[in-house]
C-alpha positions, 0 to 999 in steps of 0.5 A: 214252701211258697215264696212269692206273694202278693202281700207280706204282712209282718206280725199276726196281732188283731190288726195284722189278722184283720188285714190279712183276713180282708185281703185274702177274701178279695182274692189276694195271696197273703203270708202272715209272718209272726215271731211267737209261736201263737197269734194274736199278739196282745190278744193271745192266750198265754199259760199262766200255770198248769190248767190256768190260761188268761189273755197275754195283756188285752183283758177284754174285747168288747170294743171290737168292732162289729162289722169285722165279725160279720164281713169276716163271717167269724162265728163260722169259725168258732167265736163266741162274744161271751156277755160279762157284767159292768164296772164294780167299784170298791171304795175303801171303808164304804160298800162297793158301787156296782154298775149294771149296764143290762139294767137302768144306769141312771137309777142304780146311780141315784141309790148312791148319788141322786143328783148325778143320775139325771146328768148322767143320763144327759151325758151319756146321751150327749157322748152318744150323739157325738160319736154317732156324728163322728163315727165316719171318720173314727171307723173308716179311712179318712178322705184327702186333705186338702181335698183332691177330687169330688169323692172327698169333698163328697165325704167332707160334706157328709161328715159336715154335714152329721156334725152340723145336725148335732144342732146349735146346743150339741156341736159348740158343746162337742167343740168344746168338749174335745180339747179338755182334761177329763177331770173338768169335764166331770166336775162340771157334771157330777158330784159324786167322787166315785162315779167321777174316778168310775168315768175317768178310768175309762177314758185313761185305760192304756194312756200315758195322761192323767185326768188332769192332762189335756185332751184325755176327755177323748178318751170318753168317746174312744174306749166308749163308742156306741157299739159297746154300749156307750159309757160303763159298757158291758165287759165282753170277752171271747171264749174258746170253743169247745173241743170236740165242737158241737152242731147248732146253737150254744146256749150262751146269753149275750151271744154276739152271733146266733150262727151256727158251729162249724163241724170238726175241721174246726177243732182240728184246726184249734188242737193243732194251731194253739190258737183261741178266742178272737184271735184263733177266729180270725186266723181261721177266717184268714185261712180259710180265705186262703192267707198263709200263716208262719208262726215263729218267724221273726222278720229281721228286715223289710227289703226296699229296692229304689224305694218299693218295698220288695218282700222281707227277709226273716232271721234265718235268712230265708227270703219272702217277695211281695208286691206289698208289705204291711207292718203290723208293728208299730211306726217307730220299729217299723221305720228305724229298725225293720226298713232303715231309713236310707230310703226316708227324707230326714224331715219324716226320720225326724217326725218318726223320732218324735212319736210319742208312745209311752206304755203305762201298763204293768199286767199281773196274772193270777192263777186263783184256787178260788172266786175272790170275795170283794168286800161291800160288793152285791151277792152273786158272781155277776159283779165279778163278771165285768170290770173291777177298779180299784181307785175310787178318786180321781186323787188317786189316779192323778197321784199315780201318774205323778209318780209314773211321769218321774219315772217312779214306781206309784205307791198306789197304782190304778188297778183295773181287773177282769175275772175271765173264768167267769165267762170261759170256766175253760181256762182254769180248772173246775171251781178255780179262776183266773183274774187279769189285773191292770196297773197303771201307771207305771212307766216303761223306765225306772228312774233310780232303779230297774224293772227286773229288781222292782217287778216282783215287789211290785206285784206284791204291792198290787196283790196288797192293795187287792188283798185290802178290797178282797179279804183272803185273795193273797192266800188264794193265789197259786201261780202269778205273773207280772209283766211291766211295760219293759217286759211287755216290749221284750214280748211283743216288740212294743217300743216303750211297752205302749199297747196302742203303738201311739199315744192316742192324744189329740195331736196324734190321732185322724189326720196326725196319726202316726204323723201328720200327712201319713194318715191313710196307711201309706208310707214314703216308701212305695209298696209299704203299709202299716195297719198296727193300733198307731195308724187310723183310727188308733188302739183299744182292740177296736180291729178297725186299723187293720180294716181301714188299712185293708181298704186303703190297699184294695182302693190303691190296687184298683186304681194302679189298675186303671 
């Protein structure tokens, strides 16, 4: 077995796929070292009973980027962007909203609330605009500040240069827009408490902040980019390809890609590996490029010699040398635990002591003998086919992380849910589904109690407040499982149980993120790099960390070649 690289990159998550994926094609020899038996990490698929499977904690993908799925070439190696529906609302004592992004927005708004339909409009163009303006710096690797050369003042100038044409009304508005809780930003616009808590939700998926924290309004503009669809995206979620695979085109509607299947090899690879979805995709993709994968190996250490990362040593003492090492986990373990700081100045320890990345999601996994029916909700299974929040004030949200920020289990959780079968029927049997329910917020630690005696009370306290909004769904339920933040640090190494590694405020994203001056994957230690959803341009699935990360590296081997 191979054990000299180029690159090591330690954990097999989207990110660490994607750098893996990006450079391998550029003709470098990469190892993908990953401690579960599958990648993929929070995208992974996980057995929830017999014939069920749901995603381990990422519930949908449709934030991942684009230009990944083309550069990648990924249809070619099996994945299909299957087009669910749009956000279901259900309000207690009242009809649910349903919002359609395939149809007119502002119109379906203005059956339940007329005077929100036209400043809807308004403001989802508005969020639009700015992102398109910022995109340069929320997708790719940001140039040097202060500015050292006439590449980047060159990108300096463009981005200037976008923002300025955002015009006199958009860019003082954008300004001003960005520093705000997302609570003020929707009073100003909106009446309608429903669409104000729809709205809200969006930006505060996966946070550690409520909607009265300042800078969650950002959240608007991260979890709904323009290549999602802008605010209430169309949920999307990648499905297995079928075994044995077929040739030509599947008729799917909402295909991300009309390429074609490949042929058997492919379901080969997939018996084989165990690997599905999005993340199978992307480690065929990378071994194809030629990037080895080993699966259920734990790096127990990176090795640094005079302060160049040489390589990592796994548990069971066996040795990997590389040019270069990428941590795909997050900054705190990869600087505290997986490299020591003996080859760290104490200023940048202490920086790294300082992130702030707390988990504020439990995930609940229900295995279901049938579709759940949500009470007002319209006719059909399409409005079951996207998101389902339960929460329909802002109230309610705020009182949530009130009781999570004192370290207390909330009375009445933020719930969001997707109904993946919907989408893929190949992960639980015939006429059966499976529902993936997100809780928030609940805080990585309990300050009275612990998670292993609350977790399963917990979970029964979610399935209530379900069963209260969809009649019968407690006695549809055949297997359940309910992971808080604690259980997800446990399984992926998630210090804190924070999916985005990060917490994605204000002071800790661009030019601060993971810490201020690290912002272009690079790290103290020469040779070290980390491409996981606490470094540029941050968390939600989006992949672009794990790119970014991979251009950053191929510009410095490049230039140490001159």
């Amino acid at each position: 077995m191979q054990s000299r690289f180029d690159v090591a990159i330690v954990g097999g998550g989207l990110n660490g796929l994607v750098t893996a994926g990006y450079l391998a094609r550029k003709g470098r020899s990469v190892v993908v070292i990953e401690q579960a038996e599958h990648v993929g990490g929070t995208a992974s698929t996980v057995e929830i009973g017999p014939g069920f499977r749901g995603p381990a904690a990422l519930d949908s993908l449709e934030l991942f980027h684009p230009s990944i799925i083309k550069d990648l070439r990924l249809s070619k190696h099996g994945l299909r962007m299957q087009r669910g529906g749009g956000l279901l609302l259900p309000r207690e004592g009242r009809s649910a909203i349903y919002l359609d992004p395939e149809a007119d927005l502002p119109n379906q708004i203005d059956q339940f609330s007329p005077d929100d339909a036209a400043p809807f409009a308004e403001f989802n163009r508005f969020l639009q605009r700015v992102v398109r303006a910022l995109d340069p710096a929320l997708t790719r690797p940001l140039p040097d500040l202060p500015s050292n050369g006439l590449g980047a003042l060159r990108d300096h100038l463009r981005l200037g240069w976008r923002l300025r044409r955002l015009g006199k009304r958009d860019m003082p508005e954008a300004l001003r827009f960005l520093p705000m809780n997302v609570k003020d930003v929707l009073d100003e616009r909106f009446k309608d408490e429903s669409l104000k808590a729809a709205l809200a939700g969006s930006a505060l998926r996966g946070a550690w902040m409520a909607p009265r924290s300042a800078g969650s309004a950002f959240g608007l503009l991260h979890h709904n980019p323009h290549w999602a669809g802008g605010l209430i995206p169309t949920t999307k979620f990648a499905v297995a390809t079928p075994l044995p695979p077929l040739r030509g085109v599947l008729p799917s509607r909402g295909d991300y890609s009309k390429s074609p299947f490949q042929g058997g090899g492919l379901a080969s690879l997939r018996a084989e590996t165990g690997d599905v979805g999005l993340a199978g995709s992307l480690a065929s993709a990378a071994r194809a490029a030629g990037a080895e994968i080993r699966k259920g190996s734990a790096v127990e250490r990176i090795t640094v010699d005079s302060g160049k990362a040489t390589g990592v040593v796994l548990a069971d003492s066996t040795e990997i040398k590389s040019r270069i090492v990428v941590s795909a986990v997050d900054p705190r373990r990869t600087f505290l635990d997986l490299t020591g700081t003996d080859w760290l100045d104490p200023t940048f320890v202490e920086a790294v002591t300082q992130i702030r990345g707390k988990g504020s999601v439990s995930v609940i996994r229900l295995a279901l003998d049938r579709l759940p029916q949500f009470t007002g909700a319209p006719e059909g299974d399409h409005p079951l086919s996207g998101r389902i929040q339960i929460g329909s004030t802002m109230d309610v949200l705020e009182k949530a992380f009130d009781d999570a920020k004192y370290g207390c289990v909330p009375e009445e959780p933020f719930l969001t849910a997707t109904i993946p079968s919907l989408a893929d029927p190949s992960i639980a049997p015939e006429g059966k589904h499976v529902m993936i329910v997100w809780a928030q917020f609940t805080p990585p630690k309990l300050r009275e109690s612990d998670w292993s005696e609350e977790r399963e009370a917990f979970g029964d306290r979610v399935v209530d407040i379900l069963e209260q909004h969809a009649p019968g769904l407690s006695s549809s339920i055949l297997h359940r499982q309910v992971e808080t933040p604690a259980d997800l640090e446990e399984r992926f190494g998630l210090t804190d149980g924070c999916l985005d590694h990060v917490e994605l405020a204000l002071d800790q994203l661009l030019y601060m993120r993971p810490i201020p001056g690290w912002y272009k994957h690079q790290t103290p230690i020469d040779g070290l790099y980390l491409c996981g959803p606490g470094t540029h341009p941050g968390g939600a699935g989006t992949g672009l960390s794990g790119k970014c990360a991979a251009t950053q590296i191929l510009k410095d081997l490049k230039r140490k070649r001159r």
